[in-house]
PDB file of N, H, CA, C and O in Angstrom:
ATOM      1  N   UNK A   1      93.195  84.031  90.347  1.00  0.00           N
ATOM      2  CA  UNK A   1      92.956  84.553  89.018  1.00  0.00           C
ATOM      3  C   UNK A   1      93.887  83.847  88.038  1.00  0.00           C
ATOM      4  O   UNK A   1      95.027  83.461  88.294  1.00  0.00           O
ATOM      5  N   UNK A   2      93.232  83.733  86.870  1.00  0.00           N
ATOM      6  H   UNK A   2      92.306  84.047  86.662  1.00  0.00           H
ATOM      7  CA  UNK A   2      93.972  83.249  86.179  1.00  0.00           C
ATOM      8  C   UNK A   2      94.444  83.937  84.609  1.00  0.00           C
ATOM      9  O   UNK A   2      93.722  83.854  83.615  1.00  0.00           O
ATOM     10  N   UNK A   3      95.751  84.594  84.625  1.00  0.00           N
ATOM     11  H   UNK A   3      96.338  84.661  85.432  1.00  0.00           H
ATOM     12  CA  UNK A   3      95.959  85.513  84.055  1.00  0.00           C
ATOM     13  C   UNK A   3      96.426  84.694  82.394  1.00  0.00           C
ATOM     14  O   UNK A   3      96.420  83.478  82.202  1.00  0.00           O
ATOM     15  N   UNK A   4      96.747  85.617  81.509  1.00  0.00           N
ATOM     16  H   UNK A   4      96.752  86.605  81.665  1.00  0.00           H
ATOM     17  CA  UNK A   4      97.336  85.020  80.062  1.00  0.00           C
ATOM     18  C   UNK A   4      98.665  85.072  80.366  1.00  0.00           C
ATOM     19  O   UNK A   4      99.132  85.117  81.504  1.00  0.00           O
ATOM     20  N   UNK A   5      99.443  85.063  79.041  1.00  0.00           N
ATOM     21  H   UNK A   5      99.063  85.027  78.117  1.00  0.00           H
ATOM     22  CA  UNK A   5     100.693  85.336  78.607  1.00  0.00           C
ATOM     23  C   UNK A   5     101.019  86.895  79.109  1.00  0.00           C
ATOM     24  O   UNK A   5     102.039  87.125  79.759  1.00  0.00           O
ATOM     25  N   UNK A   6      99.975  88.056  78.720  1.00  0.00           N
ATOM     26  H   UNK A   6      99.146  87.869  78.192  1.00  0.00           H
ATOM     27  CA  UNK A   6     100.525  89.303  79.074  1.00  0.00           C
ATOM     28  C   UNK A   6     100.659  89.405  80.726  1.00  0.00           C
ATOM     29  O   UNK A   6     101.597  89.996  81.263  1.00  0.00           O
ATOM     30  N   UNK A   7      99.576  88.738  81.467  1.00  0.00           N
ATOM     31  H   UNK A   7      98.815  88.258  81.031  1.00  0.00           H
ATOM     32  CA  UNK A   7      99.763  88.977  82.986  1.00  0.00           C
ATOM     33  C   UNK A   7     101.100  88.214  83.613  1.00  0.00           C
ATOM     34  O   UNK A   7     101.756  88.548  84.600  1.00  0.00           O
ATOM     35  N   UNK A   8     101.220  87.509  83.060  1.00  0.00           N
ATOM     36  H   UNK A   8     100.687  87.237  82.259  1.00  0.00           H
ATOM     37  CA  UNK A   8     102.670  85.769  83.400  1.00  0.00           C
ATOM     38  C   UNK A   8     103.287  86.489  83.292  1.00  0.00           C
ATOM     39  O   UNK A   8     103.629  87.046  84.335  1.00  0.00           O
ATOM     40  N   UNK A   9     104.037  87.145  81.615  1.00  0.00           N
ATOM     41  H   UNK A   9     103.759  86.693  80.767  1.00  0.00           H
ATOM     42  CA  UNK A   9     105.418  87.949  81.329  1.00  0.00           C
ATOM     43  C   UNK A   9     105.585  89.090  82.196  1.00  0.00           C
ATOM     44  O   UNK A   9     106.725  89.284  82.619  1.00  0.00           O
ATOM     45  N   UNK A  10     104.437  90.079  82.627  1.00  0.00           N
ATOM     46  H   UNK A  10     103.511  89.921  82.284  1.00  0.00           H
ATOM     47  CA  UNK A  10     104.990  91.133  83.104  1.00  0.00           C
ATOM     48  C   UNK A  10     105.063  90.972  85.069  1.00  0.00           C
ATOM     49  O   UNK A  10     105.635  91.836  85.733  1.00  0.00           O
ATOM     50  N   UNK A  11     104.417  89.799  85.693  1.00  0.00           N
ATOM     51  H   UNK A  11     103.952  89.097  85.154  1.00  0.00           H
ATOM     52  CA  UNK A  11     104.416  89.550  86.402  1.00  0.00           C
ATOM     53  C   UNK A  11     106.350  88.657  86.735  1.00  0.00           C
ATOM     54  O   UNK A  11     107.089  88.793  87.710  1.00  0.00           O
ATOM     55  N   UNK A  12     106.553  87.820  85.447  1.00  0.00           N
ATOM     56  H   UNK A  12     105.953  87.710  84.655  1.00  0.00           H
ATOM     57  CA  UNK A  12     107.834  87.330  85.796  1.00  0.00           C
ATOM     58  C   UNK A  12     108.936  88.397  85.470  1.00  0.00           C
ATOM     59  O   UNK A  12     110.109  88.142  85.743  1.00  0.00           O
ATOM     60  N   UNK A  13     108.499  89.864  84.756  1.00  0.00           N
ATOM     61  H   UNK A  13     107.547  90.071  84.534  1.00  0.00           H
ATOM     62  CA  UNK A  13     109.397  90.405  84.827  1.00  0.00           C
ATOM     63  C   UNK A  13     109.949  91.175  85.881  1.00  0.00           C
ATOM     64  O   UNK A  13     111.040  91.740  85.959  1.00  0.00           O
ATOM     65  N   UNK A  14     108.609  91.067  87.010  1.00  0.00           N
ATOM     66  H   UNK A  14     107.723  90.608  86.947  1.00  0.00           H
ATOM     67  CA  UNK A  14     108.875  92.735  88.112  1.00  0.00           C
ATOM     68  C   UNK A  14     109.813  91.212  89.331  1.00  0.00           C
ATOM     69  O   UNK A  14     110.728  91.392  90.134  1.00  0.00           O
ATOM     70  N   UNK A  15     109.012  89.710  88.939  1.00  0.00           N
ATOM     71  H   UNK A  15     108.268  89.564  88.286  1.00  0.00           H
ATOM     72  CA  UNK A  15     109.918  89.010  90.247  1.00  0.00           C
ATOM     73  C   UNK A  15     111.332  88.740  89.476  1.00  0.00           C
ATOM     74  O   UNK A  15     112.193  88.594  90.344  1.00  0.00           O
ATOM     75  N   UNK A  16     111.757  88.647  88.483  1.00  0.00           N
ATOM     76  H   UNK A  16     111.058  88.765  87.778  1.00  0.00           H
ATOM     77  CA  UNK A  16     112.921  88.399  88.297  1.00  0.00           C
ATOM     78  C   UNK A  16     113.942  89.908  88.627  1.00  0.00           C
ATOM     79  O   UNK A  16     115.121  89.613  88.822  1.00  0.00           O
ATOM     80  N   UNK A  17     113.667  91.265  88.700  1.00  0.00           N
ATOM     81  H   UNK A  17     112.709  91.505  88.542  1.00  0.00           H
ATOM     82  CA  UNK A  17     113.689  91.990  88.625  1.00  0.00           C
ATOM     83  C   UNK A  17     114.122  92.513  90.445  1.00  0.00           C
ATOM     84  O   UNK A  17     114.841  93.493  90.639  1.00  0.00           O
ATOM     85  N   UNK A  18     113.634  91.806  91.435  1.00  0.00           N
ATOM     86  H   UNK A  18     113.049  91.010  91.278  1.00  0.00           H
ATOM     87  CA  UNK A  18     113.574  92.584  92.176  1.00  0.00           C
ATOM     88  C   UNK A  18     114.388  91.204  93.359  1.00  0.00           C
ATOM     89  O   UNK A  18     114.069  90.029  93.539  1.00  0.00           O
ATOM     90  N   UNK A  19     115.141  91.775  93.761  1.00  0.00           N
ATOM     91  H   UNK A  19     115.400  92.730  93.615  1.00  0.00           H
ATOM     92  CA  UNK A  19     116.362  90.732  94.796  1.00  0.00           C
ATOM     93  C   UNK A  19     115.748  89.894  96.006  1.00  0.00           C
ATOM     94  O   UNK A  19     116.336  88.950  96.532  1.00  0.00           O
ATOM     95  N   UNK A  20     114.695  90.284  96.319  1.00  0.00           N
ATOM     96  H   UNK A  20     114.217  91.052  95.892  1.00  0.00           H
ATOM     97  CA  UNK A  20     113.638  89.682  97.502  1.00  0.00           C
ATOM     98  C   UNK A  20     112.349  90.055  97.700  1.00  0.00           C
ATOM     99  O   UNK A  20     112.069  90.901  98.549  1.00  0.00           O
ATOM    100  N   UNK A  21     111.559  89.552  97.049  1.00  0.00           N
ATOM    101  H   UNK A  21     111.786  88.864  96.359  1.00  0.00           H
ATOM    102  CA  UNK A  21     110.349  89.493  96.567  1.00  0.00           C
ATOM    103  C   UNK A  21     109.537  88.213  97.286  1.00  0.00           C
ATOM    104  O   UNK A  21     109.376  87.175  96.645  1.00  0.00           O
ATOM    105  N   UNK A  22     109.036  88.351  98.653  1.00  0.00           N
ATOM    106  H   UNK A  22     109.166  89.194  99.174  1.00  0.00           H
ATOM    107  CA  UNK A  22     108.305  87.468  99.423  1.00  0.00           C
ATOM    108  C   UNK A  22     106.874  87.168  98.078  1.00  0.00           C
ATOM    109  O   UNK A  22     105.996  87.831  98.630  1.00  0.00           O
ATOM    110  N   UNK A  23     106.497  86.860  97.351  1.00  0.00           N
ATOM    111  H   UNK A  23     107.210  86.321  96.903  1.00  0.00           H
ATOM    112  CA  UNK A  23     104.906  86.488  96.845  1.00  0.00           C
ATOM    113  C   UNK A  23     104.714  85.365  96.673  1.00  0.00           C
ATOM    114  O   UNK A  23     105.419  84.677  95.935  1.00  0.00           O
ATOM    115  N   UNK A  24     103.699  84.930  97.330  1.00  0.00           N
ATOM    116  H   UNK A  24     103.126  85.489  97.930  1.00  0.00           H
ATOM    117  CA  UNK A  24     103.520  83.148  97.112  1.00  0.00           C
ATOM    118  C   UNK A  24     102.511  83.256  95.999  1.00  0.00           C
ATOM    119  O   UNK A  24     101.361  83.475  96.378  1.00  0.00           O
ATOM    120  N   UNK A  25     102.704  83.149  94.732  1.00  0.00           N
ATOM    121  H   UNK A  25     103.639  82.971  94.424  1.00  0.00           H
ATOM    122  CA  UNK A  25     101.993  82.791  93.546  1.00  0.00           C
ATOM    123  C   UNK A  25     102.237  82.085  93.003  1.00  0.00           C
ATOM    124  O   UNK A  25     103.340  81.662  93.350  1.00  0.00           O
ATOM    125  N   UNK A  26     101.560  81.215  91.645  1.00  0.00           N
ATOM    126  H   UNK A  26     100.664  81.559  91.363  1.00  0.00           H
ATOM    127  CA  UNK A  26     102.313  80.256  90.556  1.00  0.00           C
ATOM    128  C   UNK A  26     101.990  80.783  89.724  1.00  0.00           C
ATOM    129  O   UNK A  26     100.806  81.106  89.828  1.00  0.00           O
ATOM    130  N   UNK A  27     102.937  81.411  87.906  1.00  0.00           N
ATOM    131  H   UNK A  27     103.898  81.149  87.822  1.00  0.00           H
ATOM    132  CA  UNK A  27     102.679  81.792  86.982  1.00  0.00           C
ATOM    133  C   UNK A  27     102.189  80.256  86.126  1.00  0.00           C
ATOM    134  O   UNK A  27     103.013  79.568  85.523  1.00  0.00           O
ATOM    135  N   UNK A  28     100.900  79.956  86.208  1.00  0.00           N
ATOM    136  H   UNK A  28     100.231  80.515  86.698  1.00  0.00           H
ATOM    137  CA  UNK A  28     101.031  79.069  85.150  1.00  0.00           C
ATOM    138  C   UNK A  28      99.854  79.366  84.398  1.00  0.00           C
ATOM    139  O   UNK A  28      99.661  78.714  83.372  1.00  0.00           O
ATOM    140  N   UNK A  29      99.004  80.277  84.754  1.00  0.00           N
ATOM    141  H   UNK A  29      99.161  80.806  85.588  1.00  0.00           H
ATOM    142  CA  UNK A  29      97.739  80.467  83.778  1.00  0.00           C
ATOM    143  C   UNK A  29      97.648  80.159  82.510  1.00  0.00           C
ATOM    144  O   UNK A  29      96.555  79.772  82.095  1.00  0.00           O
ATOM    145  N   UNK A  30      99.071  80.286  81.371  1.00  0.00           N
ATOM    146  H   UNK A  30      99.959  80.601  81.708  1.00  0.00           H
ATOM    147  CA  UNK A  30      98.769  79.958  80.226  1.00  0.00           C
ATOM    148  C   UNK A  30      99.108  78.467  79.644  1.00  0.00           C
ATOM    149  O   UNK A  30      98.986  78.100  78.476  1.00  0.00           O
ATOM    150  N   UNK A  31      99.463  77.876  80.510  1.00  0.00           N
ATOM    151  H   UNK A  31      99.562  78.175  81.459  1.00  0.00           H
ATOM    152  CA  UNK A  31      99.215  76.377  80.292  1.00  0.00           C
ATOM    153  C   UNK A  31      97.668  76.044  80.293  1.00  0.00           C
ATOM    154  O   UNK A  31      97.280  74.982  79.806  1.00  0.00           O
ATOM    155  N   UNK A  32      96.821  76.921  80.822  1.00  0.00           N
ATOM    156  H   UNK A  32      97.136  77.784  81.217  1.00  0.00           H
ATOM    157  CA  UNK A  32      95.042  75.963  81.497  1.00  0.00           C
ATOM    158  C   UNK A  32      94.474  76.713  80.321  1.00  0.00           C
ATOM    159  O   UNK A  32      93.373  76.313  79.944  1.00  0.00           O
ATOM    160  N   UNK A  33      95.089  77.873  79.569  1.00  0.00           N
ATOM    161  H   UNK A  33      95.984  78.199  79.876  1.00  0.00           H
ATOM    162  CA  UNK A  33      94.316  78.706  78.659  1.00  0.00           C
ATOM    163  C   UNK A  33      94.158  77.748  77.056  1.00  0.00           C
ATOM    164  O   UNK A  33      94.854  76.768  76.793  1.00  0.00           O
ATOM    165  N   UNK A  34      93.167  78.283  76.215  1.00  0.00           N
ATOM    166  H   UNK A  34      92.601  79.079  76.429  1.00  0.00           H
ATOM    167  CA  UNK A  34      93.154  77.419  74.811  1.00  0.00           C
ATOM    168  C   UNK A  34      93.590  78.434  74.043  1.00  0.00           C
ATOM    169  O   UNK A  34      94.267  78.074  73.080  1.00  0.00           O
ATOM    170  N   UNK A  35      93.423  79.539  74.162  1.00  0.00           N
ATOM    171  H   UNK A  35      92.873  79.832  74.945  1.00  0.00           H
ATOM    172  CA  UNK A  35      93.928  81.048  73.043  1.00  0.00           C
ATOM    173  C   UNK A  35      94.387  81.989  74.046  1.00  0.00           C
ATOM    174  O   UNK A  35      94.141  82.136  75.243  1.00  0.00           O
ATOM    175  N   UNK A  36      95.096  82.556  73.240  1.00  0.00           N
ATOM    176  H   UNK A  36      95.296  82.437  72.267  1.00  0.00           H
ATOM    177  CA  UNK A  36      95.063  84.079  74.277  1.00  0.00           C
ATOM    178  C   UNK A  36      95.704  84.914  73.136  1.00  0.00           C
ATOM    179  O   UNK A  36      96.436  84.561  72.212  1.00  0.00           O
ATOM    180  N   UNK A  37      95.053  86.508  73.588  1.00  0.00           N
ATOM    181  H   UNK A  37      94.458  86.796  74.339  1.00  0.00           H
ATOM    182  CA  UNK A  37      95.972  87.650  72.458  1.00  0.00           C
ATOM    183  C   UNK A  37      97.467  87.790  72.121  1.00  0.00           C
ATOM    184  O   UNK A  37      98.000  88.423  71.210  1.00  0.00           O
ATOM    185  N   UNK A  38      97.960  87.092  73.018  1.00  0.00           N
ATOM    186  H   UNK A  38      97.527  86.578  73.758  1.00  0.00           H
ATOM    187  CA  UNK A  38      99.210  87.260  73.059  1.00  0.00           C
ATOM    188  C   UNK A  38     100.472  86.553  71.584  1.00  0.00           C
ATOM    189  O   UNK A  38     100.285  85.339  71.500  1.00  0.00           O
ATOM    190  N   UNK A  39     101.189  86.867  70.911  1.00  0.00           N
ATOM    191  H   UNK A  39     101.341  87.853  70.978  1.00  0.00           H
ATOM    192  CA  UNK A  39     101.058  85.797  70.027  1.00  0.00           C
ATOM    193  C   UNK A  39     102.879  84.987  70.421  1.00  0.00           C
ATOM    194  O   UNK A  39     103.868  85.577  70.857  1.00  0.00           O
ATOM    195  N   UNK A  40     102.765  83.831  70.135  1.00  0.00           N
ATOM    196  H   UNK A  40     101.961  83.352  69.781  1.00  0.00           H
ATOM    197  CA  UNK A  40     103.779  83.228  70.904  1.00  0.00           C
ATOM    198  C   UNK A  40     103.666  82.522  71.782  1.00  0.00           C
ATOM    199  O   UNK A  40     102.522  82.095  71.625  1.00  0.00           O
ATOM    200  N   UNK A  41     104.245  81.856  73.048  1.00  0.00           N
ATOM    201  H   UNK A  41     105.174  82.203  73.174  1.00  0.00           H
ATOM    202  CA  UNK A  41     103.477  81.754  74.027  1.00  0.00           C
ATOM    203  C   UNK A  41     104.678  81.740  74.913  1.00  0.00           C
ATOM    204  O   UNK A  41     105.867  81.729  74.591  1.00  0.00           O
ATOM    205  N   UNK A  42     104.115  81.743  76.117  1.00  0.00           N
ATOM    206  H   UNK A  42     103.150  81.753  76.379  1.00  0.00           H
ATOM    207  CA  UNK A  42     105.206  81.481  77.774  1.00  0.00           C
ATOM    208  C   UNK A  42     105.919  80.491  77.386  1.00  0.00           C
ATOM    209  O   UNK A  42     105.399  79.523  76.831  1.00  0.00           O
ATOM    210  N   UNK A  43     107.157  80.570  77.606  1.00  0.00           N
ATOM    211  H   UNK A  43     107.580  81.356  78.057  1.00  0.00           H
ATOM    212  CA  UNK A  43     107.985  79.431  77.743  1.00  0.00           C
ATOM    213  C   UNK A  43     108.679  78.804  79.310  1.00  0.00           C
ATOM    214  O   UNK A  43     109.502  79.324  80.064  1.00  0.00           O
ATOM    215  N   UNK A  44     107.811  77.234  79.410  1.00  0.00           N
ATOM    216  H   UNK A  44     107.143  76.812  78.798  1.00  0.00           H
ATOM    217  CA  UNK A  44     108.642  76.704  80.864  1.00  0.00           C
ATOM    218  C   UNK A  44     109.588  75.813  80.423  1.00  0.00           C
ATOM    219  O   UNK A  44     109.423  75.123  79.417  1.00  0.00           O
ATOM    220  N   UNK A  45     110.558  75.784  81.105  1.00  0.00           N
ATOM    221  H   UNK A  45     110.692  76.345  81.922  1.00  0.00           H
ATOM    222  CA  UNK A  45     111.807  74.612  81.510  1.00  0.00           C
ATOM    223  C   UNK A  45     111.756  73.967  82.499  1.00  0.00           C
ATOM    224  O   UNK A  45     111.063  74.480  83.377  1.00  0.00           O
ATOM    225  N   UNK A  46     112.197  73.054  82.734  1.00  0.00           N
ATOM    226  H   UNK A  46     112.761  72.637  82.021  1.00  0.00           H
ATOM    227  CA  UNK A  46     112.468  72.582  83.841  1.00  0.00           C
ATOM    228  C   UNK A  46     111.388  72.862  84.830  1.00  0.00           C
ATOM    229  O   UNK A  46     111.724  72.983  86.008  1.00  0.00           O
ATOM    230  N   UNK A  47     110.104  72.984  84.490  1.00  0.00           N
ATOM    231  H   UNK A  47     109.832  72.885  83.533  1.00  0.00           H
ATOM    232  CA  UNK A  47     109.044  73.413  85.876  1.00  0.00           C
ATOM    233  C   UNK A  47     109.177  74.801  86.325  1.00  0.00           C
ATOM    234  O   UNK A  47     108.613  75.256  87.321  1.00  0.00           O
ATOM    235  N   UNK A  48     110.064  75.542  85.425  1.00  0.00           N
ATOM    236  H   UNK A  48     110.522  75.172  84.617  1.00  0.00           H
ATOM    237  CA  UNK A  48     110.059  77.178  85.730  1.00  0.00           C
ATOM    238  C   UNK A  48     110.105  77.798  84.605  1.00  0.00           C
ATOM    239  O   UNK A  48     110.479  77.269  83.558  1.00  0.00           O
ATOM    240  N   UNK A  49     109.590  79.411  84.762  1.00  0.00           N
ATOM    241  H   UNK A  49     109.286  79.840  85.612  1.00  0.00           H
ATOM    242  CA  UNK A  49     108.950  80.095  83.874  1.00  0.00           C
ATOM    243  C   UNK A  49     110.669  80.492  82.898  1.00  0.00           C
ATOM    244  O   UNK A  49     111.775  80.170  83.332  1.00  0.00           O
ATOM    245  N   UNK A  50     110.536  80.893  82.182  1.00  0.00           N
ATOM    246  H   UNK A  50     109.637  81.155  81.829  1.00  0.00           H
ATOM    247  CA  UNK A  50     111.936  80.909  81.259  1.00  0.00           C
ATOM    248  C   UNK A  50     111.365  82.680  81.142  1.00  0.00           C
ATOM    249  O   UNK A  50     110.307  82.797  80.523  1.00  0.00           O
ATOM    250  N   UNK A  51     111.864  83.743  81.575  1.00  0.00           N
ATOM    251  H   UNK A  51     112.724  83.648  82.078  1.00  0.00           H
ATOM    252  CA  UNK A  51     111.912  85.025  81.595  1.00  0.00           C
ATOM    253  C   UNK A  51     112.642  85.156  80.211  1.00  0.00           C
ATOM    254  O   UNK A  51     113.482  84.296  79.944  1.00  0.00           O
ATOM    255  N   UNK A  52     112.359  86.296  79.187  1.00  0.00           N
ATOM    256  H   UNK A  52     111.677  86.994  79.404  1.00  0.00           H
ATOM    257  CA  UNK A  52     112.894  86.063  77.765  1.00  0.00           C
ATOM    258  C   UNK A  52     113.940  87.660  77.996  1.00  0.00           C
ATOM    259  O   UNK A  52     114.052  88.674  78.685  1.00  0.00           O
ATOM    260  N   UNK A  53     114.378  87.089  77.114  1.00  0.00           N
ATOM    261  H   UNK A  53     114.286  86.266  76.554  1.00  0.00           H
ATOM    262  CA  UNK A  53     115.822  88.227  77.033  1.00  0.00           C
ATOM    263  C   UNK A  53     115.329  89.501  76.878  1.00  0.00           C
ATOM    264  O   UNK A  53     114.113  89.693  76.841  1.00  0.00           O
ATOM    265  N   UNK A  54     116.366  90.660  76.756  1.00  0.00           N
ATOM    266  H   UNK A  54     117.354  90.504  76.786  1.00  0.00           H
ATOM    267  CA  UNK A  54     116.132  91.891  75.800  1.00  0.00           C
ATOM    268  C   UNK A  54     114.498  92.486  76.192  1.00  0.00           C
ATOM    269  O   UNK A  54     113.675  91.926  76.917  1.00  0.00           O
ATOM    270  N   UNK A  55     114.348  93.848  75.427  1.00  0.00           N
ATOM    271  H   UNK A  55     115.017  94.302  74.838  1.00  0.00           H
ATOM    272  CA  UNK A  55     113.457  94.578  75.591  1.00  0.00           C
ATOM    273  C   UNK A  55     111.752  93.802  75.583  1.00  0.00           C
ATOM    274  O   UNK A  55     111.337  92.896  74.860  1.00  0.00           O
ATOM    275  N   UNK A  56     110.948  94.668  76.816  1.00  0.00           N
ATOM    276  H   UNK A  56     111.285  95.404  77.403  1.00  0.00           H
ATOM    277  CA  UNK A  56     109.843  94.082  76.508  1.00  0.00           C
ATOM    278  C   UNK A  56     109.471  92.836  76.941  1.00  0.00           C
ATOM    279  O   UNK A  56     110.227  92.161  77.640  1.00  0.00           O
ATOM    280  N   UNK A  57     108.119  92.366  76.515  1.00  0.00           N
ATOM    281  H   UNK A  57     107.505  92.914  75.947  1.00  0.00           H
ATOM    282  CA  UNK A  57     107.706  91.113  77.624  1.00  0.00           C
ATOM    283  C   UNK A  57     107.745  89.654  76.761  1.00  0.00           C
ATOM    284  O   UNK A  57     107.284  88.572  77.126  1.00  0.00           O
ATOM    285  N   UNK A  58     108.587  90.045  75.245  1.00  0.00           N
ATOM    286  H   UNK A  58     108.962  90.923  74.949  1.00  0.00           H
ATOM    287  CA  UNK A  58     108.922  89.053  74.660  1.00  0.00           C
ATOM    288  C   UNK A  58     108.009  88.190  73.764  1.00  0.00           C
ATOM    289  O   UNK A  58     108.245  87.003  73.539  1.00  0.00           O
ATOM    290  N   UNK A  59     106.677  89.036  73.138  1.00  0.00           N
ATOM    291  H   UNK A  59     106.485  90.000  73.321  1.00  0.00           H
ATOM    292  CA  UNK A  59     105.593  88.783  72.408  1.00  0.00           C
ATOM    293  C   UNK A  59     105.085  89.921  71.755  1.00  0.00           C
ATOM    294  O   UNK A  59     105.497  91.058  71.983  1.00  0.00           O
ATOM    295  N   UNK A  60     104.007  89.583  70.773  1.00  0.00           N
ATOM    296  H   UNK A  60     103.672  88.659  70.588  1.00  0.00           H
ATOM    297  CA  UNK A  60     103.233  90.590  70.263  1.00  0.00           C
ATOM    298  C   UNK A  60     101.969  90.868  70.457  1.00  0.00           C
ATOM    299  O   UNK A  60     101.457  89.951  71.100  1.00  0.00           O
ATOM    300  N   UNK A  61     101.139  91.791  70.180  1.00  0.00           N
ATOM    301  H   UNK A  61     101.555  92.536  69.658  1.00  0.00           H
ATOM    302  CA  UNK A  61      99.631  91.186  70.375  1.00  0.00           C
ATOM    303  C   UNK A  61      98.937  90.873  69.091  1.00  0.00           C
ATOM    304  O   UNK A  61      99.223  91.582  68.126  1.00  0.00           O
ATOM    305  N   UNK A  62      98.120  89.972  68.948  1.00  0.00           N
ATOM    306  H   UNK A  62      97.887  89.396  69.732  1.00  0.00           H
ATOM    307  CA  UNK A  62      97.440  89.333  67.352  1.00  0.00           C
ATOM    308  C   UNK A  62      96.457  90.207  67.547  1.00  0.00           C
ATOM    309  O   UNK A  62      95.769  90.348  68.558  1.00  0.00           O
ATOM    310  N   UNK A  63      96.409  90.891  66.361  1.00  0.00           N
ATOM    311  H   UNK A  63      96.968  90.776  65.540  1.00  0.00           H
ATOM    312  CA  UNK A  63      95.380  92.211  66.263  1.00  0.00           C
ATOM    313  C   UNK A  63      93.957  91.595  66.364  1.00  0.00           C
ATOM    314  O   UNK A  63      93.011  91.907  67.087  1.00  0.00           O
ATOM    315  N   UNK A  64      94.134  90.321  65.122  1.00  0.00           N
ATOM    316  H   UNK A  64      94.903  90.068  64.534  1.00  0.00           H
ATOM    317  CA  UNK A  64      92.952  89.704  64.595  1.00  0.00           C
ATOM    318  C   UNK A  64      92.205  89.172  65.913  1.00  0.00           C
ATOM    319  O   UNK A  64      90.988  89.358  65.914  1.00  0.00           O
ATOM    320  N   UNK A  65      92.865  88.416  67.250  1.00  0.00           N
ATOM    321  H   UNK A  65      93.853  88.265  67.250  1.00  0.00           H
ATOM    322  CA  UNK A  65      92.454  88.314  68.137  1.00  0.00           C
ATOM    323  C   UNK A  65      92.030  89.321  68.875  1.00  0.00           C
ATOM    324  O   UNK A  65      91.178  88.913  69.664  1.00  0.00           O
ATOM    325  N   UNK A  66      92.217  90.344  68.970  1.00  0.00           N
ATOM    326  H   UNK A  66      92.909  90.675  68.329  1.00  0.00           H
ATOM    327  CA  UNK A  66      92.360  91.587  69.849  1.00  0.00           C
ATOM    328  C   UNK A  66      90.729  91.832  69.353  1.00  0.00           C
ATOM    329  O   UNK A  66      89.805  91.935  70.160  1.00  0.00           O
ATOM    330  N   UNK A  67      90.594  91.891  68.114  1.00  0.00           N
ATOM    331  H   UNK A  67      91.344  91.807  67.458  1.00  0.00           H
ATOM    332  CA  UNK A  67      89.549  92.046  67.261  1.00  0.00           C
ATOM    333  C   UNK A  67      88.384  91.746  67.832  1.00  0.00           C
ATOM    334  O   UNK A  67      87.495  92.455  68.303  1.00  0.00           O
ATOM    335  N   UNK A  68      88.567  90.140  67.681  1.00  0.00           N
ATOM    336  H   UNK A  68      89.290  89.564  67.298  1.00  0.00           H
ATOM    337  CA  UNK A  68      87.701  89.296  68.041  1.00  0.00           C
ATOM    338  C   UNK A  68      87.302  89.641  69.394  1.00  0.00           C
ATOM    339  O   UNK A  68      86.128  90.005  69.452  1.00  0.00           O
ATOM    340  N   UNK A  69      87.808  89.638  70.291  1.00  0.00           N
ATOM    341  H   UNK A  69      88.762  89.343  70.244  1.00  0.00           H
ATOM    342  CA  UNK A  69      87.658  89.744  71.836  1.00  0.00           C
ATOM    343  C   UNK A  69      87.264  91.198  71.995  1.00  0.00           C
ATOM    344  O   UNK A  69      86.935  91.410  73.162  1.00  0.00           O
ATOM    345  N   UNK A  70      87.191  92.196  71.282  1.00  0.00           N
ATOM    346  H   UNK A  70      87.459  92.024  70.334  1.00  0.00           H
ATOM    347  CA  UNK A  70      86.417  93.764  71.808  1.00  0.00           C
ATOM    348  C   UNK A  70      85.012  93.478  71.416  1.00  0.00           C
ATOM    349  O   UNK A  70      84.476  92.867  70.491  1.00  0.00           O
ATOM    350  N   UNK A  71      84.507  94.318  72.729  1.00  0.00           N
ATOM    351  H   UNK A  71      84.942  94.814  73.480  1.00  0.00           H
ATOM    352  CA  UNK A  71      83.021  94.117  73.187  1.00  0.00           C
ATOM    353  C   UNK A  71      82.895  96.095  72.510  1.00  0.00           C
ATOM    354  O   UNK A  71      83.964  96.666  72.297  1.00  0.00           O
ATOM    355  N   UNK A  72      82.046  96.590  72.354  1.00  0.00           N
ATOM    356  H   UNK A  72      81.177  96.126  72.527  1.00  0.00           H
ATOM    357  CA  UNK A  72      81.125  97.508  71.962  1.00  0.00           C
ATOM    358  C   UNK A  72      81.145  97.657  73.803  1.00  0.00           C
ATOM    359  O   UNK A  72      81.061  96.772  74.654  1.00  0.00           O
ATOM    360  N   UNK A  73      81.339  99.648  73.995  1.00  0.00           N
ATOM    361  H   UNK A  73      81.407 100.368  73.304  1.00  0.00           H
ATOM    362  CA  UNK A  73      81.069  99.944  75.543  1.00  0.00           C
ATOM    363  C   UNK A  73      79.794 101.031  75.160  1.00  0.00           C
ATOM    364  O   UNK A  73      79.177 101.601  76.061  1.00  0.00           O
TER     365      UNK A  73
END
């Protein structure tokens, strides 16, 4: 699967978070993406995900996108 910015951040927050965490995954979904709701984007270094400081997953959501992307249920 290939997740955005919101699945990456909260996914690098529970592995940075936890002292031994066996999961063989790669966060890179929002490099292959062209938009996403998220506003900001993932930041890599060095070939690794850069986990952002302080409260939260370190973005906002763009309403106007949010907008765009709701379907009628």
């Amino acid at each position: 699967m290939i997740e955005g910015a919101i699945g990456t951040s909260a996914s690098a927050q529970v592995f940075a978070s936890v002292a031994r965490l066996a999961w063989g995954c790669q966060l890179f979904g929002p490099q292959l993406l062209t938009d996403d709701i998220a506003t900001g984007s993932v930041v890599y270094e060095d070939f690794e995900l850069v986990v952002p400081e302080g409260p939260g997953f370190g973005f906002d959501i763009d309403e106007g996108k949010l907008a765009h992307c709701r379907r009628p249920s």
